[in-house]
C-alpha positions in Angstrom: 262.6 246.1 237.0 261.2 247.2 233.9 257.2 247.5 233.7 255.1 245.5 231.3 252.5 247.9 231.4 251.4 249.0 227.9 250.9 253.0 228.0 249.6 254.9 225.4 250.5 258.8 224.6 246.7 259.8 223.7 244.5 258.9 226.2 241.8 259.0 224.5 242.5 256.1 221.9 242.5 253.3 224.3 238.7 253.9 224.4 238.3 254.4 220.6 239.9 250.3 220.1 237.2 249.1 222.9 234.2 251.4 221.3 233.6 249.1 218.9 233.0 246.2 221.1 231.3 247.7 223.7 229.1 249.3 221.2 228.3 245.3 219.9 227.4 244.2 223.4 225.7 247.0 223.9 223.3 246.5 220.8 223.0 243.1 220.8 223.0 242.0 224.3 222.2 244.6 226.9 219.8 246.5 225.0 217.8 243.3 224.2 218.2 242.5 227.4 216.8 245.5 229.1 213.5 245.7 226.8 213.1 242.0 228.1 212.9 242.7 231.8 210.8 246.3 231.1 208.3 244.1 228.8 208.2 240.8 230.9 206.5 243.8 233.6 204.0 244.5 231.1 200.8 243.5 229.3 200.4 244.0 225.8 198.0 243.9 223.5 198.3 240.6 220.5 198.6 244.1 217.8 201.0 246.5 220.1 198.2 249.1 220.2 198.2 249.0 224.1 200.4 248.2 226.7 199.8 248.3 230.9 201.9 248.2 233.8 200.9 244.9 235.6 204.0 244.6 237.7 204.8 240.9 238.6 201.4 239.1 237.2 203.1 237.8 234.1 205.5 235.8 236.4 202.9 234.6 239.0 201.0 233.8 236.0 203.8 231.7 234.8 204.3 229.9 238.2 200.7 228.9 238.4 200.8 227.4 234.8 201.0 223.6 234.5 202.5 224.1 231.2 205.0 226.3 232.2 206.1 224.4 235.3 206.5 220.9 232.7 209.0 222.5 230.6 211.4 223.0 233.5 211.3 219.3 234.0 211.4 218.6 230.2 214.3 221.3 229.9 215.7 219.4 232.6 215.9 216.0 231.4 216.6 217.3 227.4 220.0 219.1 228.8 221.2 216.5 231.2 220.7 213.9 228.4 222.3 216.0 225.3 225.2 216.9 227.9 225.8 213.6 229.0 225.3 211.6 225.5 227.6 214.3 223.3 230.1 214.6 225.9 230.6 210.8 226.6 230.2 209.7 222.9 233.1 212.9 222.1 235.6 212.0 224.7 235.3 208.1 223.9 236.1 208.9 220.0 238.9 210.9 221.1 240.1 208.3 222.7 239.8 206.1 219.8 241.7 208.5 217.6 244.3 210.0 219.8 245.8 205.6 219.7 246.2 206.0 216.4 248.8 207.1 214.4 249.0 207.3 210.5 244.8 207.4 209.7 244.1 209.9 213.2 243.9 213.0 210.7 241.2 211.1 208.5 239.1 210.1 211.1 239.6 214.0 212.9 238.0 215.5 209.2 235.3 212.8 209.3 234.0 213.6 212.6 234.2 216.9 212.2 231.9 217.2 209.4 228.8 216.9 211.9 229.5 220.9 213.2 229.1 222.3 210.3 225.2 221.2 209.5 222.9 223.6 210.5 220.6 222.6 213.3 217.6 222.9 211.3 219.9 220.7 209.0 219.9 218.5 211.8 216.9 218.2 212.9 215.0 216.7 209.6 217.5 214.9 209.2 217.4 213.0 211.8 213.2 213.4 211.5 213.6 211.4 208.3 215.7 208.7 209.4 213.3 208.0 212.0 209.7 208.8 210.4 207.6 206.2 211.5 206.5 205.4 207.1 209.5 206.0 205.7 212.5 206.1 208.2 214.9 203.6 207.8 215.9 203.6 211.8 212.2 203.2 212.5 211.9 200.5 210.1 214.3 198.8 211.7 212.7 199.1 215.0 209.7 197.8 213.7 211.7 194.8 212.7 213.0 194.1 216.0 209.0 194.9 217.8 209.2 198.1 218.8 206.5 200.2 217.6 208.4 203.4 217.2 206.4 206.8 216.3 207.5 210.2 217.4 204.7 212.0 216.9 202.2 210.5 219.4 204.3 208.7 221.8 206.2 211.7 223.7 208.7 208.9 224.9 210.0 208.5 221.4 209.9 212.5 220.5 212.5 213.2 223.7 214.5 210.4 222.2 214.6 211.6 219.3 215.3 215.4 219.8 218.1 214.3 222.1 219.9 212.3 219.6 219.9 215.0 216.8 221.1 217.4 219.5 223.6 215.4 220.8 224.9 214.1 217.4 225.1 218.1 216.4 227.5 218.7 219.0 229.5 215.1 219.2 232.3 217.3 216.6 232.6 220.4 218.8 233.1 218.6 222.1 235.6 216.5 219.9 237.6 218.4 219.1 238.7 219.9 222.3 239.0 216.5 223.9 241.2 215.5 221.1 243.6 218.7 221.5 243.4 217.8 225.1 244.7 214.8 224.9 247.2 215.0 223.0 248.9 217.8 225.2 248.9 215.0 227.7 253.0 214.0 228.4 253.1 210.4 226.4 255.5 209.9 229.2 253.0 209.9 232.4 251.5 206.9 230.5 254.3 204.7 230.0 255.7 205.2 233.7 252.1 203.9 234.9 252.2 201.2 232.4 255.6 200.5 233.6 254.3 200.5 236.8 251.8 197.6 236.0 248.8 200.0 235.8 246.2 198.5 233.1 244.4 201.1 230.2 241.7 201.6 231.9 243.5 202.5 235.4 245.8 204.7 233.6 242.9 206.3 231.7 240.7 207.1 235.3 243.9 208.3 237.3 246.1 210.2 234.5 244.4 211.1 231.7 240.5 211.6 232.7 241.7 214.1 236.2 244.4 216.0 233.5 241.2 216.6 231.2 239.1 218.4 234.0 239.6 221.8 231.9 239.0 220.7 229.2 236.2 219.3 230.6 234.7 221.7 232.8 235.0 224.5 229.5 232.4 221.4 227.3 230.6 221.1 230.3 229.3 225.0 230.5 229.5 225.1 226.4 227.4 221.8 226.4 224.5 222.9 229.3 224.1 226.6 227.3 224.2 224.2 223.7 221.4 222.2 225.1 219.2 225.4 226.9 219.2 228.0 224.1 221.0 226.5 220.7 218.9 223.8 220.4 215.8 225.7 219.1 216.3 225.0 215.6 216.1 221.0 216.1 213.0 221.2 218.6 211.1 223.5 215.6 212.4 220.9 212.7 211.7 218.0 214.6 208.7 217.7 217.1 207.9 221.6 217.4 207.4 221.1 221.0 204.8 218.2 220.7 203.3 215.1 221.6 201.6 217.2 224.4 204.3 219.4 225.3 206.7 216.3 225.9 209.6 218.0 224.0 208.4 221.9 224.5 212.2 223.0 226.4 212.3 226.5 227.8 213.8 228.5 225.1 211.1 227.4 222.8 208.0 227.9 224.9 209.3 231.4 224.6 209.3 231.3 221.2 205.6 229.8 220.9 203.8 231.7 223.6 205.7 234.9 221.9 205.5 234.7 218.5 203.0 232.3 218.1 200.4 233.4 221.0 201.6 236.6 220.7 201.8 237.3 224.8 204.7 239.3 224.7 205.0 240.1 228.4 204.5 235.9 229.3 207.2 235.6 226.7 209.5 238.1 227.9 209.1 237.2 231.5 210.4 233.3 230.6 212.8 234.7 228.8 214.3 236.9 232.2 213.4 233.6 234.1 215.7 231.4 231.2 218.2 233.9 231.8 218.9 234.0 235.7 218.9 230.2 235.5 221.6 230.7 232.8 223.3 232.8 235.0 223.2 231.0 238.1 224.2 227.6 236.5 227.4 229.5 235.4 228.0 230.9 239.2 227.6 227.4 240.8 229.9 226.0 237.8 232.9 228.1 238.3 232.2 228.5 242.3 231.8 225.0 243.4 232.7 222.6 240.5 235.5 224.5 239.4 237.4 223.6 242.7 237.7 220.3 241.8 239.8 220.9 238.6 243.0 220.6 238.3 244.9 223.1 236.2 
């Protein structure tokens, strides 16, 4: 039997085609990373012009702090809601476009648009359409007796953050819903309609357990979407505010480090934000991964 194995006559080319990459991660990723954890065990100074070992004070520090220990909660609450809102809203248009046949490609390019707004983009947008003076959403509220006003009622701001988030990453989660669909045999369905199983039965025992890649992958995509790309939207829309109601992890980081300028309060969150990263990726692919069906 013939190997497959690819071998290669200089051995030291196979580590000139990965030096590239590794040099990117590297740079970019493990680098950062390690100035993170050796800062978040330090105190510096607001101008850099002194910095002390204070081992793990900045994270007690961070455990004792009200403020702190609310953003888990809001973070919380922010991700479940964008995950579950995008995701749902994606896979029902999928749905919707994988029944039809000759306009499917129009309303694909449509949806798609969404993706490619910037999430600053995003954010005012959705900011204007719901201003409380000149929103045309709020407006409407108004209309119907609902006093609507982002900027003091932290209600409202969650709302409203978790709609722009969610509607930023309705095209992305399409997308793959819609390619997995359509590699779904045509045929499964019409031997369970044959069978006298109804749309919606079909749907929950055929299509829905065949998606559980597809949907596992948006789930992971959708939780890191919602913890660390989301900054941009938070900073266009609410900034954190009413009274921390919107303040997620990843931009707490952001304010008490560039804003405050505590760097090692800001790096420790960031090494916290990090292993909870990490460890919702282990218990995804440990435990919830056993229940897809490849």
């Amino acid at each position: 039997m013939q190997s497959k194995r690819t071998t290669f006559p200089n051995k030291v080319l196979p580590y000139l085609l990965v030096a590239p990459q590794l040099i990117i991660t590297f740079v970019f990723f493990l680098w950062p990373a390690a100035q993170a954890i050796k800062s978040s065990f330090e105190r510096e100074d607001p101008f850099g012009m002194r910095t002390s070992f204070v081992w793990f004070q900045n994270y007690q520090r961070l455990f004792a702090d009200p403020n702190y220990l609310n953003s888990f909660q809001v973070t919380l609450i922010f991700a479940v809601s964008v995950t579950a809102l995008s995701m749902g809203l994606s896979l029902l248009m999928a749905v919707a476009v994988n029944r039809l046949i000759r306009s499917g490609r129009v309303y694909t390019t449509l949806l798609v648009w969404p993706y490619a707004v910037a999430p600053v983009v995003a954010g005012i947008l959705w900011w204007f359409i719901f201003n409380p003076s000149i929103g045309i959403l709020a407006y409407a509220l108004r209309q119907m007796g609902i006093d609507w006003n982002h900027r003091v009622d932290g209600t409202d701001a969650m709302i409203l953050v978790v709609i722009a988030a969610a509607w930023k990453q309705i095209s992305y989660n399409f997308l793959f819903f819609v390619a997995g669909l359509q590699s779904i045999p045509q045929s499964l369905n019409e031997a369970a309609a044959i069978d006298g199983a109804g749309p919606f039965k079909r749907f929950w025992t055929i299509v829905f357990p065949l998606l559980s890649p597809t949907t596992f992958f948006l789930l992971i995509i959708n939780i890191n979407y919602a913890m660390f790309d989301t900054f941009g939207i938070i900073d266009a829309t609410t900034q954190g505010g009413p009274s921390q109601a919107t303040n997620i992890l990843v931009y707490k980081v952001y304010a008490d480090g560039f804003l405050g300028l505590n760097i090692g309060s800001s790096s420790a969150q960031s090494v916290i934000l990090m292993v909870i990263v990490l460890a919702l990726v282990f218990v995804q692919f440990r435990f919830v991964e056993r229940r897809v069906a490849y």
